[in-house]
C-alpha positions as CSV (number, residue, x, y, z in Angstrom):
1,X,-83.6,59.2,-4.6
2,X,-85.0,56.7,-7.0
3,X,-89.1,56.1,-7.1
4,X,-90.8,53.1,-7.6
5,X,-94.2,51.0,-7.4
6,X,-95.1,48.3,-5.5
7,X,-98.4,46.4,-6.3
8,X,-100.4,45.3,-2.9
9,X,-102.2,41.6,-2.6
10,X,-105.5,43.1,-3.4
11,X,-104.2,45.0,-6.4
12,X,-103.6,48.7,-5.6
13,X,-100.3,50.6,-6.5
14,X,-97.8,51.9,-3.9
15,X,-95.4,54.7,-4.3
16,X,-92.1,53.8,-2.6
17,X,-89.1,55.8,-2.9
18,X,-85.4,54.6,-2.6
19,X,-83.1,56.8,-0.8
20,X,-79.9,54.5,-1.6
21,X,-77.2,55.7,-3.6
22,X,-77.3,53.8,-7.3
23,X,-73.4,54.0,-7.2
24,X,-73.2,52.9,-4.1
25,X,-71.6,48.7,-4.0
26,X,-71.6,48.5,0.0
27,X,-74.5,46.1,0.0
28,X,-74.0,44.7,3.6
29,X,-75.4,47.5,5.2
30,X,-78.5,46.8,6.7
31,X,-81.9,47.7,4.4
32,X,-84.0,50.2,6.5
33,X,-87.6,50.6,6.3
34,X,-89.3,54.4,7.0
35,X,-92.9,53.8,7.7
36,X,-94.6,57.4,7.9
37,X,-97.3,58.4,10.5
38,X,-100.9,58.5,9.6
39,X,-102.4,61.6,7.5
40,X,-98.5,61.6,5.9
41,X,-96.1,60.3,3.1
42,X,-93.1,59.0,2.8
43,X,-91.9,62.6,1.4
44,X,-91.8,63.2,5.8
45,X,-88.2,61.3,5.8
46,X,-86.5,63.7,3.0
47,X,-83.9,65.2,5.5
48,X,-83.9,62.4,7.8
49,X,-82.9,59.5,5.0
50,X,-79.7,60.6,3.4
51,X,-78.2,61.7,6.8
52,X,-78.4,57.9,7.4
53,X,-76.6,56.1,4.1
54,X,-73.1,55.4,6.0
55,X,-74.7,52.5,8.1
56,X,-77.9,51.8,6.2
57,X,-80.4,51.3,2.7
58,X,-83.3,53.5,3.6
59,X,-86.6,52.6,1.5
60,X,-89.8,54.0,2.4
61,X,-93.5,53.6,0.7
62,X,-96.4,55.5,0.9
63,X,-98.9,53.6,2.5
64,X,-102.5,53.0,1.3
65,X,-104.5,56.2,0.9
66,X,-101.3,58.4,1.5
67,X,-99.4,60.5,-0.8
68,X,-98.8,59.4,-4.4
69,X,-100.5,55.7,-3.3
70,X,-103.8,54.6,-5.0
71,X,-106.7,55.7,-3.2
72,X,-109.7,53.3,-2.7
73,X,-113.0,52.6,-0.8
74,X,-112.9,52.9,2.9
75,X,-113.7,49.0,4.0
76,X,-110.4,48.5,2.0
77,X,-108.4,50.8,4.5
78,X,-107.6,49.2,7.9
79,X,-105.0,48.1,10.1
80,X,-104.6,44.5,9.0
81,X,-104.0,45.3,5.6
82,X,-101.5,48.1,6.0
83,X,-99.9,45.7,8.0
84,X,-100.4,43.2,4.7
85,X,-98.8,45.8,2.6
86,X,-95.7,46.0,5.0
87,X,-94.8,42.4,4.3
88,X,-95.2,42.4,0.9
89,X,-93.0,45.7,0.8
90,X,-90.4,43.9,2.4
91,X,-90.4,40.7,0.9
92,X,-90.6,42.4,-2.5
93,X,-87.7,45.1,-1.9
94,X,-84.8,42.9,-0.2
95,X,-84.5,39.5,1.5
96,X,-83.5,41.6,4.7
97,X,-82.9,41.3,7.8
98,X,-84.3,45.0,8.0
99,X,-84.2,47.8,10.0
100,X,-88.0,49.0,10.6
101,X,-88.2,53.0,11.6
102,X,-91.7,54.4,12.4
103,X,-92.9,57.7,13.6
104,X,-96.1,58.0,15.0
105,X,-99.0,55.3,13.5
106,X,-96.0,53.9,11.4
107,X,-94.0,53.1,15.0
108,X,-97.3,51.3,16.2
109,X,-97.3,49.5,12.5
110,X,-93.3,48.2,13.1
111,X,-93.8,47.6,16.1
112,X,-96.8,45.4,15.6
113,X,-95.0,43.5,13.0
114,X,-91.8,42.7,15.2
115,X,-94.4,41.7,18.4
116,X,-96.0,39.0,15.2
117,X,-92.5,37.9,14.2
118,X,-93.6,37.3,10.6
119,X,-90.5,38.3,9.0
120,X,-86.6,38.7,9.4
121,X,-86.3,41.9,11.2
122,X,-82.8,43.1,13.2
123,X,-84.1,46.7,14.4
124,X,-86.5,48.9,15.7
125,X,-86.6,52.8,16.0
126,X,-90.1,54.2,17.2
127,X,-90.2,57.8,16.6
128,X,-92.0,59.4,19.3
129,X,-94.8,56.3,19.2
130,X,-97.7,56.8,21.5
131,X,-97.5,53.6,24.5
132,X,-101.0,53.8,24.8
133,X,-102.5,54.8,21.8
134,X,-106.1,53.1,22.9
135,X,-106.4,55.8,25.9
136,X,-109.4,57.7,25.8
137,X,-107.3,61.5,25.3
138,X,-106.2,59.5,21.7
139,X,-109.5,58.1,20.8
140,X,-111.3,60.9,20.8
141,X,-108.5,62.4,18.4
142,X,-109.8,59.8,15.8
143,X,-113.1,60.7,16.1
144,X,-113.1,64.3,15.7
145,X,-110.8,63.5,12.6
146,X,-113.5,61.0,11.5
147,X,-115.4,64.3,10.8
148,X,-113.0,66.0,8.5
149,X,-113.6,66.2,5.1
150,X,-112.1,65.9,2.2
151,X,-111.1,69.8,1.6
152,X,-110.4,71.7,-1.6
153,X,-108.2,74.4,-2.1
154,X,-108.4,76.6,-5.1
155,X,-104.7,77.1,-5.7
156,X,-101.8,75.1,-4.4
157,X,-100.1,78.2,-2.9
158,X,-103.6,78.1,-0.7
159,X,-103.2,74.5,0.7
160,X,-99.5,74.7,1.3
161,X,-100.2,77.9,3.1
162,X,-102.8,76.3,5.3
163,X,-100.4,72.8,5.8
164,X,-100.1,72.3,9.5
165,X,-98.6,69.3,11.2
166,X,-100.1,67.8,14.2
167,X,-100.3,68.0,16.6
168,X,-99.5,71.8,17.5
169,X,-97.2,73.5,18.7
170,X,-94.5,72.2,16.5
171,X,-91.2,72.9,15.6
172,X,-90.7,72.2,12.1
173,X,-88.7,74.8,10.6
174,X,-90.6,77.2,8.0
175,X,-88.5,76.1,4.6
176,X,-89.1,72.4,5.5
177,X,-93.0,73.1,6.1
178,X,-92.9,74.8,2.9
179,X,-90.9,71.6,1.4
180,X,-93.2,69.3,2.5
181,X,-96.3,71.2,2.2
182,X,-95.3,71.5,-1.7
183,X,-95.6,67.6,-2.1
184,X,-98.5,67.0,0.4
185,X,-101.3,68.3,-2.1
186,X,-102.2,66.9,-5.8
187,X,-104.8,68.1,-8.4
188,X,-108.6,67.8,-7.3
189,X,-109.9,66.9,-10.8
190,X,-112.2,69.8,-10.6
191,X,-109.4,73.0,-11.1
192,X,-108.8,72.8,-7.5
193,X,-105.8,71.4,-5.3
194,X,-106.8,68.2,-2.3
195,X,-104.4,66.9,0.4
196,X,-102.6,63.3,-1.1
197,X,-104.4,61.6,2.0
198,X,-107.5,60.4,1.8
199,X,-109.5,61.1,4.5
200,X,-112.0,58.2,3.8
201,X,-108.7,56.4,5.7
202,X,-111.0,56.8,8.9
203,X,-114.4,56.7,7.6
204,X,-114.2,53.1,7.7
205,X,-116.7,50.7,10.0
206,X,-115.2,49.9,12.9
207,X,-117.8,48.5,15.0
208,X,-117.6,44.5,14.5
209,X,-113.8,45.1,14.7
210,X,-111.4,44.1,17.6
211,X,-109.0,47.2,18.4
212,X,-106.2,46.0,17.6
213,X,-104.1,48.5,19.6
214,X,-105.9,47.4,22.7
215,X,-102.9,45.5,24.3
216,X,-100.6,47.4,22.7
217,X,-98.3,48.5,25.7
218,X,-98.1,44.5,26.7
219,X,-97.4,43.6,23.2
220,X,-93.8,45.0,23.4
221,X,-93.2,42.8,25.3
222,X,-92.6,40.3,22.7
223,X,-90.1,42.4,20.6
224,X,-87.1,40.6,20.9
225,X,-84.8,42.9,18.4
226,X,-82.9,45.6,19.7
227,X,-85.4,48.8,19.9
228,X,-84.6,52.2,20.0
229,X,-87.0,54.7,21.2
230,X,-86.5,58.6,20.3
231,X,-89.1,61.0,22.0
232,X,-89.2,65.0,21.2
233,X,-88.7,66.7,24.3
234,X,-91.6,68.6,24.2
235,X,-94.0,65.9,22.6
236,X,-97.8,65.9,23.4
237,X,-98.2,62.1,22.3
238,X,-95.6,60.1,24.3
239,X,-94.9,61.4,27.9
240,X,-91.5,61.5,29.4
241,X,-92.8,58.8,32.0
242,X,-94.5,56.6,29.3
243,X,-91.2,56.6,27.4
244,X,-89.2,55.8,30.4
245,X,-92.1,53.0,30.9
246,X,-92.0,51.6,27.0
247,X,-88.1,51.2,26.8
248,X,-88.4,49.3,30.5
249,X,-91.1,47.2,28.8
250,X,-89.2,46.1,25.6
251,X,-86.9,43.0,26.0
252,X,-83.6,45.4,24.5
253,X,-85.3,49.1,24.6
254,X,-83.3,52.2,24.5
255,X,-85.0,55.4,25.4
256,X,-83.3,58.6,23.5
257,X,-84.9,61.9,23.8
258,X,-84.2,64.5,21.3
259,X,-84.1,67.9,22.6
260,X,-86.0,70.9,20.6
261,X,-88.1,68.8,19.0
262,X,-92.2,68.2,19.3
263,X,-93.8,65.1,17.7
264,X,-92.4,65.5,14.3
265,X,-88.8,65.5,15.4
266,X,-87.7,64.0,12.3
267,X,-88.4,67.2,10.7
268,X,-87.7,69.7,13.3
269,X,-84.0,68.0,13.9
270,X,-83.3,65.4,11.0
271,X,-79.6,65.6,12.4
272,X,-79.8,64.6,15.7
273,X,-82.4,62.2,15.0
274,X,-79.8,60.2,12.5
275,X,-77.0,60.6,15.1
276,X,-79.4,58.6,17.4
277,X,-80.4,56.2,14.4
278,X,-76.6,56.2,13.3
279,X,-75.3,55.6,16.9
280,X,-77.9,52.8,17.5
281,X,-76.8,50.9,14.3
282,X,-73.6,50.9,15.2
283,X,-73.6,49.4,18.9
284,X,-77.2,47.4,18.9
285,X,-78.1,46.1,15.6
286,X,-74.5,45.6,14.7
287,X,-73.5,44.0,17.7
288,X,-75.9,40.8,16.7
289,X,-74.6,40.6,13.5
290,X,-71.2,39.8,13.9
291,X,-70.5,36.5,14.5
292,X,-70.0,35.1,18.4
C-alpha cells in the first residue's frame, strides 16, 4: 500500500492510496477506482483491495473533506466538484480504461460519471447504492446530519470507542471497527481528537442549486459499460425490489446480493464481496476487451 497526493483544479490536496503491488509487472490488468461513501475514507476498502490484485490495480483517494484530504470552506464542497476531482484523479493516475467501484454516495458519484461519458471507463460495481437517493425517507437523512457538529473527543481511545457506521444495525466485525475507527479520527489542534470528515461537507447552500440526484434512477439508463450491482442482504438503503429494479434499468446490470452483510458489506464480508468483483472481471469487463 503506497500513499500519494493528488492536487485538485482549485488547488486543494488529496490523499490517495495505491493498493498495487510495486513488484508487481502485470500491467494489463484493468486500473480500478474505490470511491468511498460519504462521511468515510478511502481506509473503508483495506480488506476489500488486496483480495482483488489477481484481475485488477486498485487506487482509491480520499475525497474532499474526508480523511487525510484538505479540508476547506463549505461553498467549495459539492457534487459537481467531487465529481471534478474524480476526473482529474483518473486522468492523473492512469490513461485507463478503468474499473469505477462505489459504495454508497461514491456508487451515485461512478455512476454519475459513466451516465456523462466524460472519460474511458470499462466497469461499474455499485456497492449497495441507493436507486432513489432523492426520496423523501433519504432527504430527511441529510438534514438531520446537516445538524451535527463538528465533535471533539478528548482521547482517541474515546472517538474510536464511540465510531459507529451507518446506518445501524450493522455487521462489521468488532477488530475491523476498531481498524477503521483507529484511522477515522486526527488531532483537533486544541489537545483533543475530531473525526477526518468534515462535517461543514453538508453545511453548504443548497437552495439556488438543482438536485442533481433528481433523475437519478432514469440516468442509468445511459450506462452503457457492464455494471455490477452488490446489495447486503439485510441493507436499509437499497431494497431487494429496487435492486431487482436498478440492474433491469441499466443497459448490462448484474444484480449480486451478498448474504450477512448490511450497508457496509465491504467490511462485514470483504471476501465475498471480491469474489463477486473478481467473478465480474473475469466474464463482463473482460469479455469487451478481447478482441471480436
Amino acid at each position: 500500500m503506497r500513499r500519494f497526493r493528488l492536487e485538485t483544479d482549485d488547488g486543494l490536496s488529496l490523499a490517495g492510496i495505491d493498493y498495487s503491488d510495486p513488484d508487481d509487472t502485470a500491467r494489463d490488468r484493468p486500473a480500478l477506482f474505490l470511491l468511498h461513501g460519504g462521511m468515510a475514507h478511502a481506509r473503508w476498502f483495506d480488506l476489500l483491495a488486496p483480495r482483488l490484485l489477481t484481475e485488477f490495480r486498485p487506487f482509491a483517494v480520499d475525497r474532499r473533506g474526508h480523511g487525510d484530504s484538505d479540508w476547506t470552506e463549505p461553498e467549495r464542497y459539492g457534487w459537481e466538484r467531487d465529481l471534478d476531482d474524480l476526473g482529474k484523479a483518473l486522468r492523473t493516475i492512469d490513461p485507463g480504461p478503468w474499473v469505477l467501484a462505489g459504495h454508497s454516495q461514491g456508487g451515485l458519484l461512478a455512476a454519475d460519471l459513466a451516465a456523462r461519458g466524460l472519460h474511458p471507463i470499462a466497469g461499474l460495481v455499485l456497492l449497495d447504492v441507493p436507486l432513489h437517493p432523492a426520496s423523501p425517507r433519504l432527504r430527511r437523512t441529510g438534514e438531520g446530519f446537516r445538524r451535527v457538529p463538528q465533535i471533539r473527543w478528548s482521547s482517541l481511545d474515546d472517538a474510536v470507542r464511540s465510531f459507529r457506521p451507518f446506518p445501524s444495525p450493522h455487521r462489521v466485525p468488532p477488530e475491523v471497527l476498531e481498524a477503521i475507527g483507529r484511522v477515522s479520527f486526527k488531532p483537533s489542534g486544541d489537545g483533543g481528537w475530531t473525526s477526518k470528515f468534515h462535517w461543514k461537507v453538508f453545511q453548504r447552500d443548497r437552495t439556488a442549486e438543482p438536485n442533481p440526484l433528481a433523475n437519478f434512477a432514469e440516468s442509468i439508463r445511459r450506462i452503457e459499460v457492464p455494471t455490477l450491482c452488490l446489495r447486503g442482504a439485510g441493507s436499509t438503503i437499497l431494497s431487494r425490489e429496487e435492486h431487482t429494479e436498478m440492474a433491469a434499468r441499466l443497459p448490462h446490470g448484474l444484480a449480486v446480493e451478498i448474504p450477512a452483510t448490511t450497508h457496509n458489506l465491504h467490511a462485514e464480508e470483504p471476501e465475498a464481496v471480491a469474489e463477486a468483483i473478481l467473478a465480474f472481471g473475469r466474464t463482463s469487463i473482460e469479455a469487451r476487451r478481447r478482441p471480436r
